[in-house]
LODRENFI-496518 format. One record per residue (C-alpha): residue in one letter; x, y, z. Coordinates in pm, whole numbers, padded with zeros to 5 digits, always signed. Layout:
AXYZ ...
end
This chain:
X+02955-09433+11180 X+03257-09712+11109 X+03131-10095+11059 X+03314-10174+11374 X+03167-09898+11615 X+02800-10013+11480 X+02901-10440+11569 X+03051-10295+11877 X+02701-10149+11971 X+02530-10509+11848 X+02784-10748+12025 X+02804-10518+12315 X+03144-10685+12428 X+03190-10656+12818 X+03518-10745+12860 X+03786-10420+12806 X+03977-10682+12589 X+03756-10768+12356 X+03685-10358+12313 X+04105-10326+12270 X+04116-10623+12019 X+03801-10413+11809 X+03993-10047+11861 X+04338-10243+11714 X+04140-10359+11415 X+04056-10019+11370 X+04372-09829+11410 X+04498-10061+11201 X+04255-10009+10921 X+04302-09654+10935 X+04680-09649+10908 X+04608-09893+10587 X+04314-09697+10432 X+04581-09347+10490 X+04863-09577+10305 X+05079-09611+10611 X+05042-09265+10760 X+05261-09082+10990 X+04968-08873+11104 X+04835-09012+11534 X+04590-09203+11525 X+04328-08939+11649 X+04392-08738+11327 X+04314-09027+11119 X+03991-09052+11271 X+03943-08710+11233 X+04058-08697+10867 X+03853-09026+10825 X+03570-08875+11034 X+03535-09167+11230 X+03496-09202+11663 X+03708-09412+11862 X+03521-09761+12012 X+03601-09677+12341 X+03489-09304+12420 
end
């Protein structure tokens, strides 16, 4: 599991904008970690074999 899915289970955020800010961070991170890929961001996860936060 990603560092931000297992915080997201600690801090438990209620509010659907603090769980959009946490899934930006991470589709950002992806696109960075894939050098700027021009792949969605579902098949990042999947090449990355991460989840998204909000499932």
């Amino acid at each position: 599991r990603s560092q931000l899915c297992y915080c997201s289970q600690v801090w438990s955020p209620m509010h659907l904008k603090d769980i959009r800010v946490l899934e930006l961070v991470q589709r950002r991170a992806t696109k960075y970690i894939l050098s700027g890929s021009v792949l969605s961001y579902k098949d990042r996860l999947i090449k990355l074999n991460l989840l998204p936060l909000m499932y």
